[in-house]
Backbone bond lengths (Angstrom), bond angles and torsions (degrees), N, CA, C in turn:
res aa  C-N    CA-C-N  psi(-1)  N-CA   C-N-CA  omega(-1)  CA-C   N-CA-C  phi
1 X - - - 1.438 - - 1.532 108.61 -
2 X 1.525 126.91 132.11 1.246 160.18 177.36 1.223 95.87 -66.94
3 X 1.643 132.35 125.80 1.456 124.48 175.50 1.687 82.03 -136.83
4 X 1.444 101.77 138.27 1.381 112.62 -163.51 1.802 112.18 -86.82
5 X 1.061 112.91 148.30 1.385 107.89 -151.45 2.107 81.65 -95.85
6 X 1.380 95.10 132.90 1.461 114.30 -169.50 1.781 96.67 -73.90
7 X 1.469 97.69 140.27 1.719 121.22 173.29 1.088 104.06 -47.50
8 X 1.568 142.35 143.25 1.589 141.14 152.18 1.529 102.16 -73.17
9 X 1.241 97.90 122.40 1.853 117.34 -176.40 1.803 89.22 -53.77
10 X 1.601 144.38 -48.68 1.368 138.51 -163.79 1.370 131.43 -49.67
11 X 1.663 96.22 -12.14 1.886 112.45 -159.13 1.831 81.55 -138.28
12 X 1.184 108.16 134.89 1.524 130.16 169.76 1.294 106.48 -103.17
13 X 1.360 146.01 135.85 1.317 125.29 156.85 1.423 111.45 -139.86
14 X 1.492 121.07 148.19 1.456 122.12 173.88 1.147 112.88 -150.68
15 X 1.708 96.97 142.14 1.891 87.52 178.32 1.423 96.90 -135.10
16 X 1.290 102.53 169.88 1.555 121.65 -149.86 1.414 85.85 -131.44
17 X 2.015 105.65 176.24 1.367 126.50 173.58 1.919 98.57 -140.20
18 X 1.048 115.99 63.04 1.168 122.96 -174.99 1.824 115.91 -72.63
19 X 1.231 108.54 19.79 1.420 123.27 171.37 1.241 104.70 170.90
20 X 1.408 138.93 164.51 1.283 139.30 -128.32 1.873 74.61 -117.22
21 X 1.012 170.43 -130.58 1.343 156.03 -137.25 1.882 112.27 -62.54
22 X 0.878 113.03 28.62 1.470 122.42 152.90 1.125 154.90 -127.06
23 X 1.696 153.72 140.02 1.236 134.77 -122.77 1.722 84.24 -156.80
24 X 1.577 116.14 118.00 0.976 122.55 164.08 1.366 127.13 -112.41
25 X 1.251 139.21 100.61 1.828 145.58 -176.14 1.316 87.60 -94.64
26 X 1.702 87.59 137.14 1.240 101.30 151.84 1.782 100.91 -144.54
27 X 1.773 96.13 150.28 0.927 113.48 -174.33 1.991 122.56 -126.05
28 X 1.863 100.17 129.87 1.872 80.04 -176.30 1.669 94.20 -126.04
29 X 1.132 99.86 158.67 1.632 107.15 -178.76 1.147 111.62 118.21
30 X 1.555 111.86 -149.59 1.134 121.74 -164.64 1.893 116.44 -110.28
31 X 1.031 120.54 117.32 1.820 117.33 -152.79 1.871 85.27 -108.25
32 X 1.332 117.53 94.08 1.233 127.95 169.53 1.550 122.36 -135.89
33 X 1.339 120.14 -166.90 1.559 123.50 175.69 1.426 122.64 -52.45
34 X 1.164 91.25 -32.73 1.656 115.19 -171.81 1.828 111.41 -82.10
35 X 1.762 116.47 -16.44 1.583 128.97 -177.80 1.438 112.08 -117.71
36 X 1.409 99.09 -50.51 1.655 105.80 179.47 1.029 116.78 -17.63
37 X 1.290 127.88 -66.37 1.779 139.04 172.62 1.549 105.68 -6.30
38 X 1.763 85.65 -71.95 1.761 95.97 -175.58 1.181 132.87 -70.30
39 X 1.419 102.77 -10.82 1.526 103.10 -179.98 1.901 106.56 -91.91
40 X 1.173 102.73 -25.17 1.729 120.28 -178.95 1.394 107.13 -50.67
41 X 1.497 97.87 -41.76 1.786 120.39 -149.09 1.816 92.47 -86.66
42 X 1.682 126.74 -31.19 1.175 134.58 -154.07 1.812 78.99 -97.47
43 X 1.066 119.66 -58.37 1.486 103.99 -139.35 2.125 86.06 -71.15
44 X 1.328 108.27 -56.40 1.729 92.34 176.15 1.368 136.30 -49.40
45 X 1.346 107.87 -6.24 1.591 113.31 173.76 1.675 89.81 -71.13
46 X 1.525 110.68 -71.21 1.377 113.40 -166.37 1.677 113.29 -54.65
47 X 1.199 125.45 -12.90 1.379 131.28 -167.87 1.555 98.09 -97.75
48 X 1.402 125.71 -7.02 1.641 122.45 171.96 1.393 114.69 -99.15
49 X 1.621 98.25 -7.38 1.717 107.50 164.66 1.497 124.91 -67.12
50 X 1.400 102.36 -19.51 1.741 113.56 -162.87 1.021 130.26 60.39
51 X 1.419 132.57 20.66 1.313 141.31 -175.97 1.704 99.98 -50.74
52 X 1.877 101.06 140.49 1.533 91.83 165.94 1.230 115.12 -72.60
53 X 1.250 164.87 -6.11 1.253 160.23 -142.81 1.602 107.48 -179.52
54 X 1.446 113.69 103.09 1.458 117.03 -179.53 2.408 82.54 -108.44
55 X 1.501 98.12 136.19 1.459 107.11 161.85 1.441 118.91 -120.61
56 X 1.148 117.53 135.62 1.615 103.72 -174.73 1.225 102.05 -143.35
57 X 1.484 110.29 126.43 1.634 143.75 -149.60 1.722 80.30 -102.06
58 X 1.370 88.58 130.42 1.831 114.38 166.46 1.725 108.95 -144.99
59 X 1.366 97.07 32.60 1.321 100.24 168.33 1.083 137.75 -38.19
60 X 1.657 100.08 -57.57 1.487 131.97 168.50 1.039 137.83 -122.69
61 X 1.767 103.42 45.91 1.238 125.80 153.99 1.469 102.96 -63.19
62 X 1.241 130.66 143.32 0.927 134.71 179.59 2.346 115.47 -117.34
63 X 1.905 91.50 -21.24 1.430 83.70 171.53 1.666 91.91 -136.69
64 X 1.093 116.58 157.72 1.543 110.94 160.40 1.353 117.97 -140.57
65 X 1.307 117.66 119.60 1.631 115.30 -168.65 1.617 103.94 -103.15
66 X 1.497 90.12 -159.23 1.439 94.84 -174.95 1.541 122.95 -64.18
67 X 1.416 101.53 -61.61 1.971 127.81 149.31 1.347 100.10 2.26
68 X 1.833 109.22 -59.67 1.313 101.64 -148.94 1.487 96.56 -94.73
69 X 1.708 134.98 -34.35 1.506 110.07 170.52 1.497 130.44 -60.13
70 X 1.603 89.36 -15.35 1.496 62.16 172.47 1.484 132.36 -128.03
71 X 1.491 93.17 56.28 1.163 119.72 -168.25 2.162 79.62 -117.44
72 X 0.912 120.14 -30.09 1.635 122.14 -173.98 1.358 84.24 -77.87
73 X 1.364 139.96 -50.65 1.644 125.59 -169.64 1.228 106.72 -88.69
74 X 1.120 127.54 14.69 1.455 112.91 163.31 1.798 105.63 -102.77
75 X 1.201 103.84 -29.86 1.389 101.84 159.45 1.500 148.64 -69.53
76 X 1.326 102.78 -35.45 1.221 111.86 145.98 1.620 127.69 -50.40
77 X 1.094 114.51 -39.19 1.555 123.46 179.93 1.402 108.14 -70.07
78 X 1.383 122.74 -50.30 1.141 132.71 167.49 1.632 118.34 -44.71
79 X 1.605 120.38 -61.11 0.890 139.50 151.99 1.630 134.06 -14.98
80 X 1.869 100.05 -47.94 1.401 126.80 177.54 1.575 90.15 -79.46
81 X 1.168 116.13 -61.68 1.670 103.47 -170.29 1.925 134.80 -48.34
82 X 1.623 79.58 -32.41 1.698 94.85 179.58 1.586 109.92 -82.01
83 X 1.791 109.78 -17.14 1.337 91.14 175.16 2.068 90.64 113.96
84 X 0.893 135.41 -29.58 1.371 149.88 -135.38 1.677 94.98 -104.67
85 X 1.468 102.06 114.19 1.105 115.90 -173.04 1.958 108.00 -85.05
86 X 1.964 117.01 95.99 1.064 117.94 176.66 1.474 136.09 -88.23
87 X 1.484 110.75 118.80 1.702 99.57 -160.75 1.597 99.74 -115.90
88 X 1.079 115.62 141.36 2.211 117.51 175.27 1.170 108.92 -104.11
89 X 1.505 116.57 115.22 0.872 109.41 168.46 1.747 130.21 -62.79
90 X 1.084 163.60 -19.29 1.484 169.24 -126.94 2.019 97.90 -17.34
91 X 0.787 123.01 -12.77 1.520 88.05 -179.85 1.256 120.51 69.04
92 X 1.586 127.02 -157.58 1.179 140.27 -146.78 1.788 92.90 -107.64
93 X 1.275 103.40 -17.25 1.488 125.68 -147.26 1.740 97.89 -68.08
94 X 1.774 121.49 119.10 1.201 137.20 -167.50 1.805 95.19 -76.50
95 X 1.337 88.01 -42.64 1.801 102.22 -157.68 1.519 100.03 -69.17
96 X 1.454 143.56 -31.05 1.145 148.67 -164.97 1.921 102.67 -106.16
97 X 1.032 109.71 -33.87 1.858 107.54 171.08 1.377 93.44 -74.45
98 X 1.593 136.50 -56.03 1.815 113.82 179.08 1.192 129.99 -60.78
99 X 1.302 114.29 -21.41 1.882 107.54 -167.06 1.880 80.89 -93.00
100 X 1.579 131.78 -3.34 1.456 97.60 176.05 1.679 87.11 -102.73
101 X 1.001 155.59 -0.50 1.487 153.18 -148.51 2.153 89.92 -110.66
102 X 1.576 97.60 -36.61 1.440 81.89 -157.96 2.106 87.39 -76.62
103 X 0.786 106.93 -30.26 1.660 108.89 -173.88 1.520 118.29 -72.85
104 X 1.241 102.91 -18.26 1.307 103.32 177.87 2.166 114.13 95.32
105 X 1.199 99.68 -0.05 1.353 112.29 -152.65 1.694 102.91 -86.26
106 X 1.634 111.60 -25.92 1.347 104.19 141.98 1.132 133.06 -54.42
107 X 1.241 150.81 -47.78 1.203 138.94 158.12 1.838 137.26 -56.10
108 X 1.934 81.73 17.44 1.508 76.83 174.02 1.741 105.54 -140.81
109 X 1.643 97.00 7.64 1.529 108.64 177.26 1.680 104.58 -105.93
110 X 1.224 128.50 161.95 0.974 139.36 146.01 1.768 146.32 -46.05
111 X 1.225 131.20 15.82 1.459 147.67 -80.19 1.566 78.56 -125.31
112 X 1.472 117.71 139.39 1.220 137.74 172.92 1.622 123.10 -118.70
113 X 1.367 161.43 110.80 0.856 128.89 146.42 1.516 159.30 -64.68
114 X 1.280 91.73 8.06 2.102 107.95 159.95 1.497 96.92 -128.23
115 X 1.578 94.45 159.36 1.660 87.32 176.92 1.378 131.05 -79.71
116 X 1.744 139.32 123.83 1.042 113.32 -162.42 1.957 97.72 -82.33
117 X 1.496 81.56 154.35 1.801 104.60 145.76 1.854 119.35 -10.44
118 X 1.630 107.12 121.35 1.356 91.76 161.29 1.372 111.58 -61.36
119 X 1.597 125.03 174.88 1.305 131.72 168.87 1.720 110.30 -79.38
120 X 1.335 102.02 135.09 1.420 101.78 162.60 1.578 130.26 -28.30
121 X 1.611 122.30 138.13 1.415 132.40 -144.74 1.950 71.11 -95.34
């Protein structure tokens, strides 16, 4: 018997269906070595759905390490393959636009600062 490996209380995550081909996560806490897992494990469930438009709110991320970008570029890649147009939200948030600015990982995500629009139903 499979006993399910328990959520880290540091990373919140939820995702939504806020239009019938769209996929909204949002995530608050802390996106590190110690969360990534779960957030890896959430965004590829929704990324085998094929939604045209997956958005994922890091509003209130509050830390973002390495773990966690590149857990965003593996999604994105994924994302590109299925066809699935992936956008990040970052918010207002200083601490989550530098750790992707110092890596370079903005320039390889889609990155918004308000959240856009699901895609048309």
């Amino acid at each position: 018997m499979k006993i399910p490996r328990p959520r880290n209380p540091a990373l919140r995550l939820r995702a939504t269906w806020p239009a019938p081909h769209a996929v909204l996560v949002t995530a608050r806490g802390a996106l590190d070595t110690a969360t990534a897992a779960d957030l890896a494990t959430l965004l590829s469930d929704r990324l085998r759905a094929v939604p045209e438009r997956l958005v994922l709110d890091l509003s209130e991320v509050d830390f973002l390490g390495v773990a966690g970008i590149r857990v965003l570029l593996h999604a994105a890649l994924q994302a590109e393959q299925n066809g699935t147009e992936l956008l990040v939200d970052i918010g207002p948030s200083p601490t989550v636009r530098r750790a992707l600015e110092v890596t370079g990982a903005d320039q390889r995500l889609a990155i918004s600062a308000a959240r856009p629009e699901p895609a048309p139903a």
